[in-house]
ROSE-4610 file (N, C-alpha, C; in Angstrom, 1 decimal, always signed):
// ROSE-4610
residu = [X/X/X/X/X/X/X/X/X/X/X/X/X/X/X/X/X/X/X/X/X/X/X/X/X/X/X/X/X/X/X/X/X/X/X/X/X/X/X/X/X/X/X/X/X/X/X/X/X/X/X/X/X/X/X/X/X/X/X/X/X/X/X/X/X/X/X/X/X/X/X/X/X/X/X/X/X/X/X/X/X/X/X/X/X/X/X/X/X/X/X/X/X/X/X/X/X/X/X/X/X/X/X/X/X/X/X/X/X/X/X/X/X/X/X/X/X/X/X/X/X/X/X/X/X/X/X/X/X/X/X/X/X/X/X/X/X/X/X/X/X/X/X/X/X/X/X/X/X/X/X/X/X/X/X/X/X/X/X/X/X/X/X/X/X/X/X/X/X/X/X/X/X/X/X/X/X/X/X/X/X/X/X/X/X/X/X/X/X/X/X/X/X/X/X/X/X/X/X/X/X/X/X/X/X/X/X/X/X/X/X/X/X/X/X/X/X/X/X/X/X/X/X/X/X/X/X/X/X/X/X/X/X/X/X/X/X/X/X/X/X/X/X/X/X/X/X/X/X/X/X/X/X/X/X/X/X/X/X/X/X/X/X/X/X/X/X/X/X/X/X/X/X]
num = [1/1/1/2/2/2/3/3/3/4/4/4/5/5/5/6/6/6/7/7/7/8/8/8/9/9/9/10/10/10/11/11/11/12/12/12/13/13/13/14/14/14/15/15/15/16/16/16/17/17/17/18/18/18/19/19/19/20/20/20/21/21/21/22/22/22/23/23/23/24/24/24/25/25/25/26/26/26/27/27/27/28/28/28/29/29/29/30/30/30/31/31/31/32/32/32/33/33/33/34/34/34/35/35/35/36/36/36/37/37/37/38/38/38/39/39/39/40/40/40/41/41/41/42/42/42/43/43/43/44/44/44/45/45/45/46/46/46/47/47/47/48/48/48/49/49/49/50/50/50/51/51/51/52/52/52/53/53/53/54/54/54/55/55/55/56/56/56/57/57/57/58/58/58/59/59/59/60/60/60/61/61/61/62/62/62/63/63/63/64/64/64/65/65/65/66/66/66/67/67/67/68/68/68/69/69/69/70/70/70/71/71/71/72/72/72/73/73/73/74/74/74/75/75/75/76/76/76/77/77/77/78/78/78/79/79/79/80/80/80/81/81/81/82/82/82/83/83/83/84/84/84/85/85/85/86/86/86/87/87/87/88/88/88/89/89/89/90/90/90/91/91/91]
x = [-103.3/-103.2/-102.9/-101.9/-101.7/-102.4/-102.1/-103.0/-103.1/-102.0/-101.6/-102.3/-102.6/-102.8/-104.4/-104.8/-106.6/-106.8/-105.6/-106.9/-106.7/-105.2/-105.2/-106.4/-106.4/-107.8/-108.8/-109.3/-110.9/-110.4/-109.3/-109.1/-109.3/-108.8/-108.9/-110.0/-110.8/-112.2/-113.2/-112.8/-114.0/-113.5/-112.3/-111.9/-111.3/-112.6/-111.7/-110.4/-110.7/-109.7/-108.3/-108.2/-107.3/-106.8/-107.4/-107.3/-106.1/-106.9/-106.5/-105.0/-104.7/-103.5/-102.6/-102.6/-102.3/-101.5/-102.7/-102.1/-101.3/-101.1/-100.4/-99.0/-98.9/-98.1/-96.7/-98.0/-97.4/-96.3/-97.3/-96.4/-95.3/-95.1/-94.1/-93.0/-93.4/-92.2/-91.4/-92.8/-92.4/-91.4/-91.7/-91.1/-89.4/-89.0/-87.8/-87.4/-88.0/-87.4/-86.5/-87.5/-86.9/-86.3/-85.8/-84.8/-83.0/-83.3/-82.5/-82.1/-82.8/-82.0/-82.1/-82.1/-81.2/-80.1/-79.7/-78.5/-77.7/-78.3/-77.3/-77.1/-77.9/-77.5/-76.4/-76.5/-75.5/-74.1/-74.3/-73.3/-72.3/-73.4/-73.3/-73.5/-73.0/-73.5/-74.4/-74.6/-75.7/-74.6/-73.3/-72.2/-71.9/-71.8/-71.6/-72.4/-73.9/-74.7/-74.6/-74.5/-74.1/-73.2/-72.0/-71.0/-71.3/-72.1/-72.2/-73.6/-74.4/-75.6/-74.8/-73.6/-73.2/-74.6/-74.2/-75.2/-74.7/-75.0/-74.9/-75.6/-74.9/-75.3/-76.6/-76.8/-78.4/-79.2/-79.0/-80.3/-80.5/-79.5/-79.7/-80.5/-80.1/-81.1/-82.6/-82.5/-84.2/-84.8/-84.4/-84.6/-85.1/-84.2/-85.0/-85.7/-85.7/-86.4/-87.6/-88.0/-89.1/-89.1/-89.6/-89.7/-90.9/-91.8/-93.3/-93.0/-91.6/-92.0/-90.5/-90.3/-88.7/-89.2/-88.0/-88.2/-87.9/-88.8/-88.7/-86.8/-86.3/-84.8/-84.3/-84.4/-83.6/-84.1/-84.9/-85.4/-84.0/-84.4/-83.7/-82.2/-81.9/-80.4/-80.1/-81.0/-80.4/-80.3/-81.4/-81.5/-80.4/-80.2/-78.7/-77.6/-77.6/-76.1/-76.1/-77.6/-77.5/-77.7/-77.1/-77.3/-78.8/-80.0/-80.8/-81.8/-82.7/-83.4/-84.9/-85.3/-86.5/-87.4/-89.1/-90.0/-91.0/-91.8/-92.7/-94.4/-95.4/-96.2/-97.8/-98.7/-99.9/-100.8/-101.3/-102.3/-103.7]
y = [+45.0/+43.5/+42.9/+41.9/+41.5/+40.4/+39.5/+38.5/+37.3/+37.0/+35.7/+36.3/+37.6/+37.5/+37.1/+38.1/+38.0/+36.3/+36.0/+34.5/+33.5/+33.7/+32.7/+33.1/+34.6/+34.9/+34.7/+34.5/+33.8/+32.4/+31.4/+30.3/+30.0/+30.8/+30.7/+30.6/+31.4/+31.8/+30.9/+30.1/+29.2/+27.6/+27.6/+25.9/+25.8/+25.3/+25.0/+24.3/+22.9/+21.9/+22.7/+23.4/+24.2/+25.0/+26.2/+26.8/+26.5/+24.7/+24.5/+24.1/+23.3/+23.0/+23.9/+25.1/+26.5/+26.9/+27.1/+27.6/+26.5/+25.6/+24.6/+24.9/+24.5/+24.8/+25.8/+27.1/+28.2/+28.3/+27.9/+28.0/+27.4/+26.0/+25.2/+25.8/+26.9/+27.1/+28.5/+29.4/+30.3/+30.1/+29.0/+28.2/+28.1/+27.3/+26.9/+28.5/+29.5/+30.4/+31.3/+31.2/+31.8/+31.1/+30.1/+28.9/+29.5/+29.4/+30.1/+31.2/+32.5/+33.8/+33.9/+32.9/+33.0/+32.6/+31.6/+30.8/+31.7/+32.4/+33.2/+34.8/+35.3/+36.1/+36.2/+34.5/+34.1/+34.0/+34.2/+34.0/+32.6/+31.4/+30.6/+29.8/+28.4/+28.4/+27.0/+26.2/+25.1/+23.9/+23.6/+22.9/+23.4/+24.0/+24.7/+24.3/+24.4/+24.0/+22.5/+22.4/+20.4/+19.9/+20.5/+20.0/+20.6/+21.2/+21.5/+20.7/+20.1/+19.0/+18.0/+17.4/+16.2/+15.4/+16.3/+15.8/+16.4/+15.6/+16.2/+17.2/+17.8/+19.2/+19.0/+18.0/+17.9/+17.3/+17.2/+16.9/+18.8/+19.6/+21.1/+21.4/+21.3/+21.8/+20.9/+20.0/+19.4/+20.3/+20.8/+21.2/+22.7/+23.6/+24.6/+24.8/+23.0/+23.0/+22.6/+22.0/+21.0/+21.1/+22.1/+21.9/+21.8/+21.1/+20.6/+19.5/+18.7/+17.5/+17.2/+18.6/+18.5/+18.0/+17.1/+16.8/+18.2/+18.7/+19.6/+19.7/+18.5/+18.5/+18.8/+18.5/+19.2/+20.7/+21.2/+22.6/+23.5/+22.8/+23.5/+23.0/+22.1/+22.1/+22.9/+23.6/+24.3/+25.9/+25.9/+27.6/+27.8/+26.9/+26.9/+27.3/+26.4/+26.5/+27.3/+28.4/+30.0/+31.5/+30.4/+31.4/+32.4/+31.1/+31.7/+30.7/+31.1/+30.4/+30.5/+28.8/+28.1/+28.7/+29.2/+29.6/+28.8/+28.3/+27.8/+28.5/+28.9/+30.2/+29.2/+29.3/+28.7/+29.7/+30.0/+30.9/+30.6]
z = [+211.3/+211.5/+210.1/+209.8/+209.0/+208.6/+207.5/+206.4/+207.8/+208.4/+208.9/+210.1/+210.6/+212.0/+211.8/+210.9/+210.6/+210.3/+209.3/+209.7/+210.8/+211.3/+213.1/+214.2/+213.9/+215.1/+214.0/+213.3/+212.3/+213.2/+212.6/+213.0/+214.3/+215.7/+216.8/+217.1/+216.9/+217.5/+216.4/+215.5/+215.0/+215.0/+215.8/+215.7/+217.0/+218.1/+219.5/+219.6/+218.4/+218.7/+218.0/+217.2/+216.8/+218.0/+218.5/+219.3/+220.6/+221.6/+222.2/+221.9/+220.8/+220.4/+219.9/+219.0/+218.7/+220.2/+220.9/+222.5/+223.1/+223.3/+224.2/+223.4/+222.4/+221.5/+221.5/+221.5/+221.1/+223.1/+224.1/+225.7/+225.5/+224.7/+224.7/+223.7/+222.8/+222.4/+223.1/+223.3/+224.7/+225.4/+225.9/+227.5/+226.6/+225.7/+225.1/+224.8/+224.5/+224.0/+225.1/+226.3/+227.4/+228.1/+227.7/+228.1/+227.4/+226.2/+224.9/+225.4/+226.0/+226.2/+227.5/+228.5/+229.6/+229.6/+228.7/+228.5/+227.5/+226.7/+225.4/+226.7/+227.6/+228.7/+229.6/+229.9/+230.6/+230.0/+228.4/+227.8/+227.7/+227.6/+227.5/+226.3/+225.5/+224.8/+224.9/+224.3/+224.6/+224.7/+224.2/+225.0/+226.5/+226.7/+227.9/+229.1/+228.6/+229.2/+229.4/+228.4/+228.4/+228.9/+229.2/+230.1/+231.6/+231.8/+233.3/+234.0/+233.3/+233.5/+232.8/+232.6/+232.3/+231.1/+230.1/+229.0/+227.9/+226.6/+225.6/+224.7/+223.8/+223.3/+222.7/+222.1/+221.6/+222.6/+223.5/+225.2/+225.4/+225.5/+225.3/+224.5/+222.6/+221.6/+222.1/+222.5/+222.6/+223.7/+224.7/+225.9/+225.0/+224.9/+223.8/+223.0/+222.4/+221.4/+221.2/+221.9/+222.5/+224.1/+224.5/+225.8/+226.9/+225.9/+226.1/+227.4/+227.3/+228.1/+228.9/+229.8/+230.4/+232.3/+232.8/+234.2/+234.2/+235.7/+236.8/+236.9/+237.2/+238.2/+237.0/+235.8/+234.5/+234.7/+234.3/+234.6/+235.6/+236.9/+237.7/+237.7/+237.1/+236.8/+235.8/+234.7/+233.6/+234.2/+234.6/+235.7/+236.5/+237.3/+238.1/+237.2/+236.4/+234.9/+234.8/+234.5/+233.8/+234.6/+236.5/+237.2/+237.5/+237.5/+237.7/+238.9/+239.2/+240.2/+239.0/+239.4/+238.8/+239.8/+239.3/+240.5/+239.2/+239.7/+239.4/+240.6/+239.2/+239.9/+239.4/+240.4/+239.3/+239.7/+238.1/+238.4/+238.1]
């Protein structure tokens, strides 16, 4: 385990309010990343994407990049673009 891993789990497990934000966080960039390599799969690039949702190239980088706070209908219009189908699962 490295320097940075030992003190985020010290940090996790002695600062809830860290913790919670840490995790929300860390989903939100998850979420953009697997946004990112279904579109670079698709062999697409983030213009691409933007001319097929009639939007421009930086509404793409936000969407990957920040994708804490995307409408649902954007979601599934970018899944479509990269030939994929949106499931939404709650566990």
């Amino acid at each position: 385990m490295s320097d940075f891993q030992k003190y985020l789990s010290k940090r996790l497990s002695n600062d809830s309010e860290f913790a919670e934000n840490y995790n929300k966080g860390y989903e939100a960039f998850k979420f953009g990343v697997i946004l990112k390599e279904a579109r670079k799969e698709a062999g697409l690039t983030q213009l691409d994407i933007a001319d097929k949702l009639h939007t421009q190239k930086s509404a793409i980088s936000r969407i990957e990049n920040h994708s804490e706070d995307v409408k649902l209908s954007t979601l599934e219009r970018f899944a479509t673009a990269v030939g994929k189908k949106l499931e939404i699962h709650l566990v």
